[in-house]
Each structure stands twice: as structure tokens, then as C-alpha cells.
HTML snippet that shows the backbone in 3Dmol.js (N, CA, C, O; Angstrom):
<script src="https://3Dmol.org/build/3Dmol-min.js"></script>
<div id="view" style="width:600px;height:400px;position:relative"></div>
<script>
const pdb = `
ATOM      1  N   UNK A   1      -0.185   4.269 -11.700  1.00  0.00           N
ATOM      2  CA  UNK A   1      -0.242   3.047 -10.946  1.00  0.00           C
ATOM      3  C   UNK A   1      -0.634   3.286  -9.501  1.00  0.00           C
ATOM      4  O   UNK A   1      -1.348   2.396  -9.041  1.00  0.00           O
ATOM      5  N   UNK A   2      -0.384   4.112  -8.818  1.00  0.00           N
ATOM      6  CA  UNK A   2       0.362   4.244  -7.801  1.00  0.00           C
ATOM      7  C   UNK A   2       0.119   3.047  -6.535  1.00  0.00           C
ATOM      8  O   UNK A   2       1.138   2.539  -6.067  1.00  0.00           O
ATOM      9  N   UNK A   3      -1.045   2.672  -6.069  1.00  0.00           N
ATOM     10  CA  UNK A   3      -0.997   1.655  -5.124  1.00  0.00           C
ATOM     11  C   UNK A   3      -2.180   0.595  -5.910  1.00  0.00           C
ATOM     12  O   UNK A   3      -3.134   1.045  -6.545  1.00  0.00           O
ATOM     13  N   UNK A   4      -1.872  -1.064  -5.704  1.00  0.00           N
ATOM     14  CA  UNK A   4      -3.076  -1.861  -6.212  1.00  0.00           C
ATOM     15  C   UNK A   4      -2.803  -3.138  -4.965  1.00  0.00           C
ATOM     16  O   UNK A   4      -1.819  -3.806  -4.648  1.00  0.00           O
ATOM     17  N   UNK A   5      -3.840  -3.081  -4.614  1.00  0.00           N
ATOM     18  CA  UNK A   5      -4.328  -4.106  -3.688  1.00  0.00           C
ATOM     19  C   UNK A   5      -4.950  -5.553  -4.479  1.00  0.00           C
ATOM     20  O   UNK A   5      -6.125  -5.633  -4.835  1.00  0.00           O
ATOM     21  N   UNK A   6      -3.736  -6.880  -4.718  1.00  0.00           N
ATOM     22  CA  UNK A   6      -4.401  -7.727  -5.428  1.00  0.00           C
ATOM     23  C   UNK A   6      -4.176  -8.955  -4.791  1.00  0.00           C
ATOM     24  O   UNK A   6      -3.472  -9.002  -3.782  1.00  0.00           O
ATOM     25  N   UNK A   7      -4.662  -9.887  -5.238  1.00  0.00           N
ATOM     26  CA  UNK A   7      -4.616 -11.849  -4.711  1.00  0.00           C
ATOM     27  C   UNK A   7      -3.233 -11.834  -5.534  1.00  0.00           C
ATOM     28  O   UNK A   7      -3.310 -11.465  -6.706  1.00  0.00           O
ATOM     29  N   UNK A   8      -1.819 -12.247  -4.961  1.00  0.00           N
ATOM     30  CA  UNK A   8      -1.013 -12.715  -5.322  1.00  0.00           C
ATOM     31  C   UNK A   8      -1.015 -13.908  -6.009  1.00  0.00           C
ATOM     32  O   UNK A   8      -1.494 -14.928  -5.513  1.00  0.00           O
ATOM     33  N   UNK A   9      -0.348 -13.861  -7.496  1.00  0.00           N
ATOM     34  CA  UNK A   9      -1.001 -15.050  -8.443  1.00  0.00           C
ATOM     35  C   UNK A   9      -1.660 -14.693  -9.162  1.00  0.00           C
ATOM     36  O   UNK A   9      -1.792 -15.408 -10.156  1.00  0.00           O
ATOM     37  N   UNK A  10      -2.202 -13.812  -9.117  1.00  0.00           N
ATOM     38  CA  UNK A  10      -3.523 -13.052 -10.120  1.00  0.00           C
ATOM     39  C   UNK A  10      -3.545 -11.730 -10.340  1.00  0.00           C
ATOM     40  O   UNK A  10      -2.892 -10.939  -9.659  1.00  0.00           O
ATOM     41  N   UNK A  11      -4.310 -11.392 -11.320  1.00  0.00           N
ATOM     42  CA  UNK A  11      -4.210  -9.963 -11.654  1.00  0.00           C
ATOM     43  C   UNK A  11      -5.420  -9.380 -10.958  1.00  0.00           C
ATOM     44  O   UNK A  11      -5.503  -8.162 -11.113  1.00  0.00           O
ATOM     45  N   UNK A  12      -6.547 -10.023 -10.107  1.00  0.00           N
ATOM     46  CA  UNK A  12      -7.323 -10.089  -9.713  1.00  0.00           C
ATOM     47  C   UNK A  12      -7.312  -8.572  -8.844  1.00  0.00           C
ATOM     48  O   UNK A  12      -7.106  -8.838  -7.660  1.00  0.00           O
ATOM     49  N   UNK A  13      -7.465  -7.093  -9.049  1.00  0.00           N
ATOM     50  CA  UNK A  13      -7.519  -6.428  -8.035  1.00  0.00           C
ATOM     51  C   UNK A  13      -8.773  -5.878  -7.412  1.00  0.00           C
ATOM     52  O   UNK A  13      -9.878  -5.664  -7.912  1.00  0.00           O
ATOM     53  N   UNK A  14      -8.237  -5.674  -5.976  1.00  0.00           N
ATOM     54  CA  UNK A  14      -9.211  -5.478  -5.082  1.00  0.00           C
ATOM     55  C   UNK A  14      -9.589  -3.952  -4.893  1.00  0.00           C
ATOM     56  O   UNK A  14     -10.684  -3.462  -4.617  1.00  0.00           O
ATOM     57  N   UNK A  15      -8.367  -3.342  -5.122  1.00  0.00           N
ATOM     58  CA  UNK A  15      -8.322  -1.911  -4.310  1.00  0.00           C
ATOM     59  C   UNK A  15      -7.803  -1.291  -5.729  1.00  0.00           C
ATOM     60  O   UNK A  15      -7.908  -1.956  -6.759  1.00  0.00           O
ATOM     61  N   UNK A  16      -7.189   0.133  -5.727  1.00  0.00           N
ATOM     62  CA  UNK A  16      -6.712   1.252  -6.683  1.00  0.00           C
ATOM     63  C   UNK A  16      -6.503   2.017  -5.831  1.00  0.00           C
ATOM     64  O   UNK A  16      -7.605   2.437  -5.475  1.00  0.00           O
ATOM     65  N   UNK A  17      -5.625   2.538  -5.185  1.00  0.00           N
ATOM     66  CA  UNK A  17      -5.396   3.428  -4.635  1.00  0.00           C
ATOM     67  C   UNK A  17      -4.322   4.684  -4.914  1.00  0.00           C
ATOM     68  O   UNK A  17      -3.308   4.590  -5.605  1.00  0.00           O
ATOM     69  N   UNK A  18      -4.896   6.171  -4.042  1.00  0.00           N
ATOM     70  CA  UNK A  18      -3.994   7.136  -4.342  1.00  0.00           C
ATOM     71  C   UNK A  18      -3.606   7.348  -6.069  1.00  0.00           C
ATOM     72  O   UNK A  18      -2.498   7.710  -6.464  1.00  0.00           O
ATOM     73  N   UNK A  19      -4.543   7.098  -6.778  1.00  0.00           N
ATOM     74  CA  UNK A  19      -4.189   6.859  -8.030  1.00  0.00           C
ATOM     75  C   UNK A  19      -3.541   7.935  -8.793  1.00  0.00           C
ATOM     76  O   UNK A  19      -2.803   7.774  -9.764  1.00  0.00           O
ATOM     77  N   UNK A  20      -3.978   9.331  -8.121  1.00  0.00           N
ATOM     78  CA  UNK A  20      -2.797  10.598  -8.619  1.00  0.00           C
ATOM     79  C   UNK A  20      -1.911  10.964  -7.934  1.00  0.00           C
ATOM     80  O   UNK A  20      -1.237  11.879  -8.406  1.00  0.00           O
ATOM     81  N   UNK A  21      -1.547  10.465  -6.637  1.00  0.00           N
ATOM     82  CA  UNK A  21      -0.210  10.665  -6.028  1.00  0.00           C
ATOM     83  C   UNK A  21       0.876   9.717  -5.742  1.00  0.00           C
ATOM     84  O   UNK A  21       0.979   8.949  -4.785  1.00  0.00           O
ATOM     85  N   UNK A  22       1.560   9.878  -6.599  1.00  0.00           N
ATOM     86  CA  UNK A  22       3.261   9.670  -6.556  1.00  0.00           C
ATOM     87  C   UNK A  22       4.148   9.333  -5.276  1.00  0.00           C
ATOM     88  O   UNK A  22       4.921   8.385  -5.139  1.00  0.00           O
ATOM     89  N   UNK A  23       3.828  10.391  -4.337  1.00  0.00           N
ATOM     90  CA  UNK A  23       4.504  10.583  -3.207  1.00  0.00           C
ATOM     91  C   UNK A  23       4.553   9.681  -1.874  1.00  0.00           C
ATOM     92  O   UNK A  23       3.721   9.740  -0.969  1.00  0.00           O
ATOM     93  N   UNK A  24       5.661   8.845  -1.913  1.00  0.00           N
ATOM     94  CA  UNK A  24       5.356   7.935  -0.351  1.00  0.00           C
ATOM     95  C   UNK A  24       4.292   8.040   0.553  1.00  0.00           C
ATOM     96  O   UNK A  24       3.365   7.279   0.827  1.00  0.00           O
ATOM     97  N   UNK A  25       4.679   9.330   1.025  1.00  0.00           N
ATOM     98  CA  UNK A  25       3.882  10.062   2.715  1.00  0.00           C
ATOM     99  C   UNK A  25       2.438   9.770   2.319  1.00  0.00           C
ATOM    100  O   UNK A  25       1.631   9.414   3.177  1.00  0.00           O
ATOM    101  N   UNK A  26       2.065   9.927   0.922  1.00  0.00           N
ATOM    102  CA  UNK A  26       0.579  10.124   0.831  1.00  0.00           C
ATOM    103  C   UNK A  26      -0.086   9.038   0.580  1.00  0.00           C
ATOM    104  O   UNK A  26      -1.298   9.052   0.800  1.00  0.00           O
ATOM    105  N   UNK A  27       0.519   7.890   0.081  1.00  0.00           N
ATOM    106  CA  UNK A  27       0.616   6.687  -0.555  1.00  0.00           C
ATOM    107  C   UNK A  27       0.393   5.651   0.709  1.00  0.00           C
ATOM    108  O   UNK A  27      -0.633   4.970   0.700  1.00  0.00           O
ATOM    109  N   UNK A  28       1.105   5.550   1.533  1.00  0.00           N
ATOM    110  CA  UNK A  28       0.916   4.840   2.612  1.00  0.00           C
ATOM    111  C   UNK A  28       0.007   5.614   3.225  1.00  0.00           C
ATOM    112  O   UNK A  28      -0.979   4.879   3.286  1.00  0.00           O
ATOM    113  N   UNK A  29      -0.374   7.000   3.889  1.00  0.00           N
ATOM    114  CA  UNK A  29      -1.460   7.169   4.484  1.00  0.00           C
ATOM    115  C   UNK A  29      -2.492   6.813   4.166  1.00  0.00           C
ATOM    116  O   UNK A  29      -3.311   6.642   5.070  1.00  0.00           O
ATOM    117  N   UNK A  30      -2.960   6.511   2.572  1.00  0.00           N
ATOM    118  CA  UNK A  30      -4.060   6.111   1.732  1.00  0.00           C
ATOM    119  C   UNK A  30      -3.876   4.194   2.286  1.00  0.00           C
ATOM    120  O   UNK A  30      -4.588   3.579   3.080  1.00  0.00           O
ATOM    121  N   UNK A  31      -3.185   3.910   1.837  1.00  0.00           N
ATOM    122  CA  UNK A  31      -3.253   2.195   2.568  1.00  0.00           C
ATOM    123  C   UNK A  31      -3.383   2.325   3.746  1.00  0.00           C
ATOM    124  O   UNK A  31      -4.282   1.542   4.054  1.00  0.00           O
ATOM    125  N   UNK A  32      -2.875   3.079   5.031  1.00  0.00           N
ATOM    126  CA  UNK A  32      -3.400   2.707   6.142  1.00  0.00           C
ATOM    127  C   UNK A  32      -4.988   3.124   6.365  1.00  0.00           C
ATOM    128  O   UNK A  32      -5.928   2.415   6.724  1.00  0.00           O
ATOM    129  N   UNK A  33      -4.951   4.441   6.046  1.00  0.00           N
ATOM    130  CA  UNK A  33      -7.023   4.143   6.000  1.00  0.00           C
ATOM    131  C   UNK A  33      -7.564   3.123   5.078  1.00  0.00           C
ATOM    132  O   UNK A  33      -8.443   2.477   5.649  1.00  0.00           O
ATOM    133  N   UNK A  34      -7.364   2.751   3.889  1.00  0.00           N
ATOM    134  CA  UNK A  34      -7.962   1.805   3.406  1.00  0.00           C
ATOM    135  C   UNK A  34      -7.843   0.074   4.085  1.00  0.00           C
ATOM    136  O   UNK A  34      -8.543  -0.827   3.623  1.00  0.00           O
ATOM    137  N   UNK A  35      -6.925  -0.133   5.133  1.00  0.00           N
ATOM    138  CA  UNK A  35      -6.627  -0.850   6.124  1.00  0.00           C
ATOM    139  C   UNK A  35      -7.375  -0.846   6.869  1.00  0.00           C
ATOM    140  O   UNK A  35      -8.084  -1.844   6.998  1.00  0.00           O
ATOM    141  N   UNK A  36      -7.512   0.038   7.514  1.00  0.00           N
ATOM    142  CA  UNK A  36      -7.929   0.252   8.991  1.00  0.00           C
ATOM    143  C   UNK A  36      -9.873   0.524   8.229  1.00  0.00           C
ATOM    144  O   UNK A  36     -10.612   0.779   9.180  1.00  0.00           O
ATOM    145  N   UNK A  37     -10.382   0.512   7.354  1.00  0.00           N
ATOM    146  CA  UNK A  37     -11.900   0.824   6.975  1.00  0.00           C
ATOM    147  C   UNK A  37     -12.106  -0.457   6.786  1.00  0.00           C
ATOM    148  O   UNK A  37     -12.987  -0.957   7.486  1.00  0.00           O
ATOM    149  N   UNK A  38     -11.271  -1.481   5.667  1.00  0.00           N
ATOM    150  CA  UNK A  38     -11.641  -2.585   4.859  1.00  0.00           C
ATOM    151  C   UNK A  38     -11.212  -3.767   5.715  1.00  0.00           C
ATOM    152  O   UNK A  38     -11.440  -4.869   5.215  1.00  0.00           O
ATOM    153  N   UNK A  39     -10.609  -3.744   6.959  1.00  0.00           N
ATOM    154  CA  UNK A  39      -9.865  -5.277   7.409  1.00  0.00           C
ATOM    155  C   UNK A  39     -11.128  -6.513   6.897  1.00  0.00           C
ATOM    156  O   UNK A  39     -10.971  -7.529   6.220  1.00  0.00           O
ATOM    157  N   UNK A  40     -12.097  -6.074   7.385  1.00  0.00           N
ATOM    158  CA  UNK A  40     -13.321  -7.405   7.530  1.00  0.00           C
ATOM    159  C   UNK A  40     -13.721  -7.903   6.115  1.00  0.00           C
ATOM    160  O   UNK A  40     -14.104  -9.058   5.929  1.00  0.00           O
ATOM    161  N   UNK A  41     -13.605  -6.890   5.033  1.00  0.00           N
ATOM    162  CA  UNK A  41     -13.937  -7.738   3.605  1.00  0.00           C
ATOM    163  C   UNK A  41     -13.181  -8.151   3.059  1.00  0.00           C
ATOM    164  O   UNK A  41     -13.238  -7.941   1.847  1.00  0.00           O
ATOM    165  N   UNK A  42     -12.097  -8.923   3.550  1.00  0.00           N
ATOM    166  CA  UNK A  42     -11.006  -9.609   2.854  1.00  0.00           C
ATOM    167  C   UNK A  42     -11.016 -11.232   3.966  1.00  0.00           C
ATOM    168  O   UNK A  42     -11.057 -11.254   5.196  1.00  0.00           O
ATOM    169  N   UNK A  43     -10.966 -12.386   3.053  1.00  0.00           N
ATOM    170  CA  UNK A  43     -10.583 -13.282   4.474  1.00  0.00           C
ATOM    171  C   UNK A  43      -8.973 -13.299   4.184  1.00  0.00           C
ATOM    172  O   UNK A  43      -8.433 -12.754   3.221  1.00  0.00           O
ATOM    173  N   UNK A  44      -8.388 -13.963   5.111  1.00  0.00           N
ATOM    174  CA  UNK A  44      -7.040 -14.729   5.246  1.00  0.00           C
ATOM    175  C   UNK A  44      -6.551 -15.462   3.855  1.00  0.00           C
ATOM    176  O   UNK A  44      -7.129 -16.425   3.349  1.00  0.00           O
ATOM    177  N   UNK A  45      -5.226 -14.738   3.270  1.00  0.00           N
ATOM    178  CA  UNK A  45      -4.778 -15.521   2.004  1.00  0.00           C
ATOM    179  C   UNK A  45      -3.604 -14.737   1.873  1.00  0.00           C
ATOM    180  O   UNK A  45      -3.059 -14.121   2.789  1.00  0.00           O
ATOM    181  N   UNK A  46      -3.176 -14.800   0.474  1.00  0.00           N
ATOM    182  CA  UNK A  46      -1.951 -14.123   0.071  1.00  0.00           C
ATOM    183  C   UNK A  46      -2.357 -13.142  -1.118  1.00  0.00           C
ATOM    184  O   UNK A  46      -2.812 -13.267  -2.256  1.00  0.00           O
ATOM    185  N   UNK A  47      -1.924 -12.004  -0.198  1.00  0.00           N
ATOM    186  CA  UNK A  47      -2.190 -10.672  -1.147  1.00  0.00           C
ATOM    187  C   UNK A  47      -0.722 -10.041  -1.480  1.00  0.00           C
ATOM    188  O   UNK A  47       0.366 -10.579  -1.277  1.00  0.00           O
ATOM    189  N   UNK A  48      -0.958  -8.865  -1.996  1.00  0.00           N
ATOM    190  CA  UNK A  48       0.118  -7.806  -2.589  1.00  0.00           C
ATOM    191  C   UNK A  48      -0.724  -6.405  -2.354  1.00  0.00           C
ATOM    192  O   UNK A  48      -1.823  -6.144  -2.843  1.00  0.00           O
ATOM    193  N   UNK A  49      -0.034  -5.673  -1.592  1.00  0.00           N
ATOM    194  CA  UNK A  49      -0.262  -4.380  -0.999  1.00  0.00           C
ATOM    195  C   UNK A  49       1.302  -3.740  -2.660  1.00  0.00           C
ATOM    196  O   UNK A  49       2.499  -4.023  -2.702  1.00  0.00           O
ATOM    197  N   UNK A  50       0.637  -3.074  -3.448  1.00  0.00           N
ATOM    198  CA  UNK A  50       2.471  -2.601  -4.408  1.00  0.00           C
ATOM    199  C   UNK A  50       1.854  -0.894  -4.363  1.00  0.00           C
ATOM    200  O   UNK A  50       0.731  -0.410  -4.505  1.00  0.00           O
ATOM    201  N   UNK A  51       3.098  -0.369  -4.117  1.00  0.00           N
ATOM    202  CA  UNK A  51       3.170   0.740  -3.684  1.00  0.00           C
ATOM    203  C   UNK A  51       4.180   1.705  -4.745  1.00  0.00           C
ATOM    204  O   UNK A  51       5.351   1.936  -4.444  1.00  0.00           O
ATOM    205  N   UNK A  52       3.569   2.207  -5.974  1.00  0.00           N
ATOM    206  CA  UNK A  52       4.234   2.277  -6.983  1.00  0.00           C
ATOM    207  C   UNK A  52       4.525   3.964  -6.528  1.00  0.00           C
ATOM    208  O   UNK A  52       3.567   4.692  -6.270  1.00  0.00           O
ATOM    209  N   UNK A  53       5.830   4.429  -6.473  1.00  0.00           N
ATOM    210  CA  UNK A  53       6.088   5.557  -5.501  1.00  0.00           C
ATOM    211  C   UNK A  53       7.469   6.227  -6.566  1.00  0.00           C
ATOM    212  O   UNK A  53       8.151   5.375  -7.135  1.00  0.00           O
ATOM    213  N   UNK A  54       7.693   7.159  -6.709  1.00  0.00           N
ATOM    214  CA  UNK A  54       8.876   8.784  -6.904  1.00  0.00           C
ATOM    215  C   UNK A  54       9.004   8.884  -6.117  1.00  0.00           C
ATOM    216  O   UNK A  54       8.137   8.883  -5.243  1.00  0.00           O
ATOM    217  N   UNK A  55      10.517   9.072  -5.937  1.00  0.00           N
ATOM    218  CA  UNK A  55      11.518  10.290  -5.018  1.00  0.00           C
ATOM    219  C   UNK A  55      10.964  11.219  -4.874  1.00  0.00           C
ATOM    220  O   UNK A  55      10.558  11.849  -5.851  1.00  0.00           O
ATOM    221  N   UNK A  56      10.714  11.701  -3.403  1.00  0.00           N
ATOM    222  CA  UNK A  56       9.884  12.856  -3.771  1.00  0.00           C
ATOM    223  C   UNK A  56      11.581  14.209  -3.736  1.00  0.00           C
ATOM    224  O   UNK A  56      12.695  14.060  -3.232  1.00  0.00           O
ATOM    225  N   UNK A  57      10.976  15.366  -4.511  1.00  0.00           N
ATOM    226  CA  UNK A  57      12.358  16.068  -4.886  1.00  0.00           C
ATOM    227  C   UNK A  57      12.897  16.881  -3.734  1.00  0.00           C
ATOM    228  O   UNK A  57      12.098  17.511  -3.042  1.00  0.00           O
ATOM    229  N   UNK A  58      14.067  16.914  -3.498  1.00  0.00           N
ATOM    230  CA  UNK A  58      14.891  17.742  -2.233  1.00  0.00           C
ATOM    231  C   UNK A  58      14.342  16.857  -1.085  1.00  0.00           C
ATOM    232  O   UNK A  58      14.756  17.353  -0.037  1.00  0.00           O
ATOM    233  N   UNK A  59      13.582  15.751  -0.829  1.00  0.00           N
ATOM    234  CA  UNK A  59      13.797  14.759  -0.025  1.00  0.00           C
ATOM    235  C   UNK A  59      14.990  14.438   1.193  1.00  0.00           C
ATOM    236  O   UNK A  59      15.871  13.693   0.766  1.00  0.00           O
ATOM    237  N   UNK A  60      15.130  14.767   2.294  1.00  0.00           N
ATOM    238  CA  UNK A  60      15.788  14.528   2.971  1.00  0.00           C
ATOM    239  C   UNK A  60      15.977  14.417   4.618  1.00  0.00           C
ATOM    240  O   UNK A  60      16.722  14.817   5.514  1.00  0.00           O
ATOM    241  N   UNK A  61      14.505  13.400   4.352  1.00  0.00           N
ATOM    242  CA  UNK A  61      14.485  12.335   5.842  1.00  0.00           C
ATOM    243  C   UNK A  61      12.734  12.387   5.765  1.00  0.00           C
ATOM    244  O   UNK A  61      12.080  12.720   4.776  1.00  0.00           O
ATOM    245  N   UNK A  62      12.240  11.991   6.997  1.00  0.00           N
ATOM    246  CA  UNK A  62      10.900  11.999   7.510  1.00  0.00           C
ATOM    247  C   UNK A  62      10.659  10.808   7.051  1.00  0.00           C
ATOM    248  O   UNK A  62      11.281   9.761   7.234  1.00  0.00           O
ATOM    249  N   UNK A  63       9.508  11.074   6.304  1.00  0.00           N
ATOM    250  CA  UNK A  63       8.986  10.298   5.079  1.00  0.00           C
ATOM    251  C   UNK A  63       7.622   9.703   5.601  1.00  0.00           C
ATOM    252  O   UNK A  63       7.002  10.473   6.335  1.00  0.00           O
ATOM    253  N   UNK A  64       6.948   8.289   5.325  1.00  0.00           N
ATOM    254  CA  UNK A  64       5.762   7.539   5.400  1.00  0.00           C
ATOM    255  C   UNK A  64       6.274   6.742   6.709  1.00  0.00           C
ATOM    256  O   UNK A  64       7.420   6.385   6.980  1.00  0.00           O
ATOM    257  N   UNK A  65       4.988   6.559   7.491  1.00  0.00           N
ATOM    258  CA  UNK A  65       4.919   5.972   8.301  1.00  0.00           C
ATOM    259  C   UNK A  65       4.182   4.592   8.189  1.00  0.00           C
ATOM    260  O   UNK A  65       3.133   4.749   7.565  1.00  0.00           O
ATOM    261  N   UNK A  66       4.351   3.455   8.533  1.00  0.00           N
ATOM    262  CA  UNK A  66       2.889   2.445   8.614  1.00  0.00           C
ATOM    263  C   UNK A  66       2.961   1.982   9.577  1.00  0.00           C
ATOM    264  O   UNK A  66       3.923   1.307   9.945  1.00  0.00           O
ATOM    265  N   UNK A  67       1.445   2.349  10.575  1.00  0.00           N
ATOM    266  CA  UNK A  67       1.249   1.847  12.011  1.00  0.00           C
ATOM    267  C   UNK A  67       1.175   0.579  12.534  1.00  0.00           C
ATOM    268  O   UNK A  67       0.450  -0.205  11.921  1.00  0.00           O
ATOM    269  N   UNK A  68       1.912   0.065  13.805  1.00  0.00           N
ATOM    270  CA  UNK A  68       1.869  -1.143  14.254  1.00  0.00           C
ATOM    271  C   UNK A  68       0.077  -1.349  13.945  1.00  0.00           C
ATOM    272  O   UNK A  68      -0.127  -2.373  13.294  1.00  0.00           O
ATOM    273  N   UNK A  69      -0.722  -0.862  14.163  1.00  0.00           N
ATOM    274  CA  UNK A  69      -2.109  -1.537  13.844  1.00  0.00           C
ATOM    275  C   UNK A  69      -2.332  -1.712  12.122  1.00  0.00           C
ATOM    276  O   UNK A  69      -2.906  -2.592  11.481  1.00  0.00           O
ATOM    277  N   UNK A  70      -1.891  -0.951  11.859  1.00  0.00           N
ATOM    278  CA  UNK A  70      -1.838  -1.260   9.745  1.00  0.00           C
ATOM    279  C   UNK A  70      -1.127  -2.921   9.358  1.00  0.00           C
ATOM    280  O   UNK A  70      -1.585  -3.991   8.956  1.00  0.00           O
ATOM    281  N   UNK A  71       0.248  -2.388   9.752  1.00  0.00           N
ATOM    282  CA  UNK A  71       0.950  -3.513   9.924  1.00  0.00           C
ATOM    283  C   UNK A  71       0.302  -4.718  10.407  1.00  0.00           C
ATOM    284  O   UNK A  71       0.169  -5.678   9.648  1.00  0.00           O
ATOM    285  N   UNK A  72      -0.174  -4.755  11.786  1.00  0.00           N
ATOM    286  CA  UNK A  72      -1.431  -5.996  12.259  1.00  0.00           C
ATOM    287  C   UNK A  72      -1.985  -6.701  11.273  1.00  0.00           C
ATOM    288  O   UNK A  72      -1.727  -7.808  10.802  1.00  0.00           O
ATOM    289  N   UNK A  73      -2.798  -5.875  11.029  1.00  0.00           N
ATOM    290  CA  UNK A  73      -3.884  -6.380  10.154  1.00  0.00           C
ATOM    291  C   UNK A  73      -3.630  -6.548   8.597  1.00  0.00           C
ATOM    292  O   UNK A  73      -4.469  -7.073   7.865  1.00  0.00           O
ATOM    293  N   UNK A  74      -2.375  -6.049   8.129  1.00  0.00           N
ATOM    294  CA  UNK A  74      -1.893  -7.013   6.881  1.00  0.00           C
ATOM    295  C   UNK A  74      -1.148  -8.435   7.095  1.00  0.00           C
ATOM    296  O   UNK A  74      -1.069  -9.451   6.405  1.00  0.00           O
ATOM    297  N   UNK A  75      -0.667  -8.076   8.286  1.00  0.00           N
ATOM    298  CA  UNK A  75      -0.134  -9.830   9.176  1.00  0.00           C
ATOM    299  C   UNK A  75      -1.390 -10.725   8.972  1.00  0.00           C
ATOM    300  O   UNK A  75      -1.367 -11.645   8.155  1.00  0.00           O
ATOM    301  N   UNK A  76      -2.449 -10.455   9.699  1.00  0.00           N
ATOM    302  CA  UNK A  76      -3.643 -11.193   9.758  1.00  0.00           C
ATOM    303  C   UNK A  76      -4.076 -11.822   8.089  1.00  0.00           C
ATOM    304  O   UNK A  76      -4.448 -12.952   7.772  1.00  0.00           O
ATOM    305  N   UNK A  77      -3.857 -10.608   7.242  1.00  0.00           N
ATOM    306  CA  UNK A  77      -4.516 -10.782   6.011  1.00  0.00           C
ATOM    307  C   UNK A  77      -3.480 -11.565   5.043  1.00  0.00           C
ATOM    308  O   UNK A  77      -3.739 -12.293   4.085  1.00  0.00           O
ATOM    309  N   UNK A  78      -2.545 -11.286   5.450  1.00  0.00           N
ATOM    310  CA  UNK A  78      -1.606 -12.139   4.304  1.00  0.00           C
ATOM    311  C   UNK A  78      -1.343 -11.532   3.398  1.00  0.00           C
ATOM    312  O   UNK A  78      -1.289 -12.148   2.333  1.00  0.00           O
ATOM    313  N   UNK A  79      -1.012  -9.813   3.394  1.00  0.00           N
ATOM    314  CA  UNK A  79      -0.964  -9.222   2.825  1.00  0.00           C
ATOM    315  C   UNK A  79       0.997  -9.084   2.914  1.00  0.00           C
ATOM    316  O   UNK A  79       1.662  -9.154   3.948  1.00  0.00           O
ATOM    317  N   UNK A  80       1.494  -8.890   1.579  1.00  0.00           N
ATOM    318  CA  UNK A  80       2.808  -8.463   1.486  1.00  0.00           C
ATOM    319  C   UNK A  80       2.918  -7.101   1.144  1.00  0.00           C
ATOM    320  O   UNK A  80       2.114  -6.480   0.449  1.00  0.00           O
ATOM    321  N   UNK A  81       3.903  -6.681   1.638  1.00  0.00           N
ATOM    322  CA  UNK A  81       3.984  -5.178   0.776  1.00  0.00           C
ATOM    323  C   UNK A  81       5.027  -5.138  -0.030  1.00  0.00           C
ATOM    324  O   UNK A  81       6.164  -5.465   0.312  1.00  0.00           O
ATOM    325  N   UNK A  82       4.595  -4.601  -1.521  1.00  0.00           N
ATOM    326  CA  UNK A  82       5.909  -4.004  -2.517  1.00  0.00           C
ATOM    327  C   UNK A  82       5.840  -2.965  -2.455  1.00  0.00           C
ATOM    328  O   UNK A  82       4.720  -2.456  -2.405  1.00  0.00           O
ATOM    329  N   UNK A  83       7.287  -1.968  -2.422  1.00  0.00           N
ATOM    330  CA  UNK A  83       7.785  -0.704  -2.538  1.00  0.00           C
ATOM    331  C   UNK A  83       8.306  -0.896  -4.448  1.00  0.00           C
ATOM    332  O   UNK A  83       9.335  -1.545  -4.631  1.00  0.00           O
ATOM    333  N   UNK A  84       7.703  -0.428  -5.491  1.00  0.00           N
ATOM    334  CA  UNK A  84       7.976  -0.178  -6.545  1.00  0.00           C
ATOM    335  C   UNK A  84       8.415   1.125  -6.812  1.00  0.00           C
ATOM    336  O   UNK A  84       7.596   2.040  -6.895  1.00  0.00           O
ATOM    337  N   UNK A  85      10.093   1.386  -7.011  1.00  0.00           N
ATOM    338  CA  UNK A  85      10.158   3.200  -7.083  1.00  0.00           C
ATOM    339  C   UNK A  85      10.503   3.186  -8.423  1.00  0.00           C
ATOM    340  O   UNK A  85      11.259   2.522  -9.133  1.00  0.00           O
ATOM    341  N   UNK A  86       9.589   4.283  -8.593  1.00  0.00           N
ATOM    342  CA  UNK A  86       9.536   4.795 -10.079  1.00  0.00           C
ATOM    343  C   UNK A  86      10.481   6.188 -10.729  1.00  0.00           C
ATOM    344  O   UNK A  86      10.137   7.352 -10.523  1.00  0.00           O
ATOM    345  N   UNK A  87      11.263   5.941 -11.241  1.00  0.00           N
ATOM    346  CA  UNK A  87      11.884   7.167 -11.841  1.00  0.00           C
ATOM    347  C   UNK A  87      10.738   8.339 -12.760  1.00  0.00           C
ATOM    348  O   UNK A  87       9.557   8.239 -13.092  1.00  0.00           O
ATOM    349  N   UNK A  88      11.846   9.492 -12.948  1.00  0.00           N
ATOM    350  CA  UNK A  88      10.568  10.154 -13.410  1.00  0.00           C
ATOM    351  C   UNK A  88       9.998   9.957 -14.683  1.00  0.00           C
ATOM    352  O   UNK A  88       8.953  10.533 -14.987  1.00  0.00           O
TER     353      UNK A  88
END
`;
const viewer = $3Dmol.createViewer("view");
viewer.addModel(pdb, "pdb");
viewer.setStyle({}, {cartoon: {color: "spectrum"}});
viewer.zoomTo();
viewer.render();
</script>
């Protein structure tokens, strides 16, 4: 699964992302470049940013970041984000 960029309401997807990694940290770095490349081919509506993510193992702190400018521009877009955690 790991990340799908779709029109909320629909199965309609836009994006596929990170499609072999599991791991938070890598998962959101992949949405914020695909953010920060794609803002302009999307207009204003209601999306779903789902972020299908594992524990990553012996885990204990750090983790994914998402930048006030990532963040921005899913404000703008109407984009929501789901955190989906997946067991193994």
C-alpha cells in the first residue's frame, strides 16, 4: 500500500507512493517531495494523503518529519492526512 494520494469519495487515485517502504521517516519524506514537485497539478478540493506505515523495529523516538511548507500546501489543497499503521 504504502502511501495513495486520492479525491476523497472516490477511489479515484492520483499518486502511489513509496510503494516498497513501510517505514514512516521514508514515507513522509516521499510525500513531502511529491508535495513540494506536484502543488500546481491539483486544484482546491478534498483529498486523502493515507500513509499506510509499520513500527519500525527497536524504534525509540525521532521519527518523520512534515514541513510547515508541506503542511501549507496540503492546507491549500484540501488535502487530509491518514496515518494507517500496519502490523506485521
Amino acid at each position: 500500500m504504502p502511501i495513495y494520494i486520492k479525491v476523497e469519495q472516490s477511489n479515484e487515485k492520483l499518486a502511489h507512493l513509496a510503494k516498497d517502504h513501510w517505514e514512516l521517516p521514508i514515507q513522509i519524506q516521499e510525500l513531502e517531495n511529491w508535495l513540494l514537485e506536484n502543488p500546481l497539478n491539483l486544484t482546491p478540493s478534498n483529498y486523502i494523503a493515507d500513509v499506510g506505515f509499520s513500527i519500525r523495529e527497536n524504534a525509540c523516538g525521532g521519527g518523520a518529519i512534515l514541513s510547515p511548507k508541506a503542511m501549507s500546501i496540503m492546507g491549500k489543497l484540501g488535502i487530509k492526512l491518514y496515518l494507517s499503521e500496519y502490523g506485521e
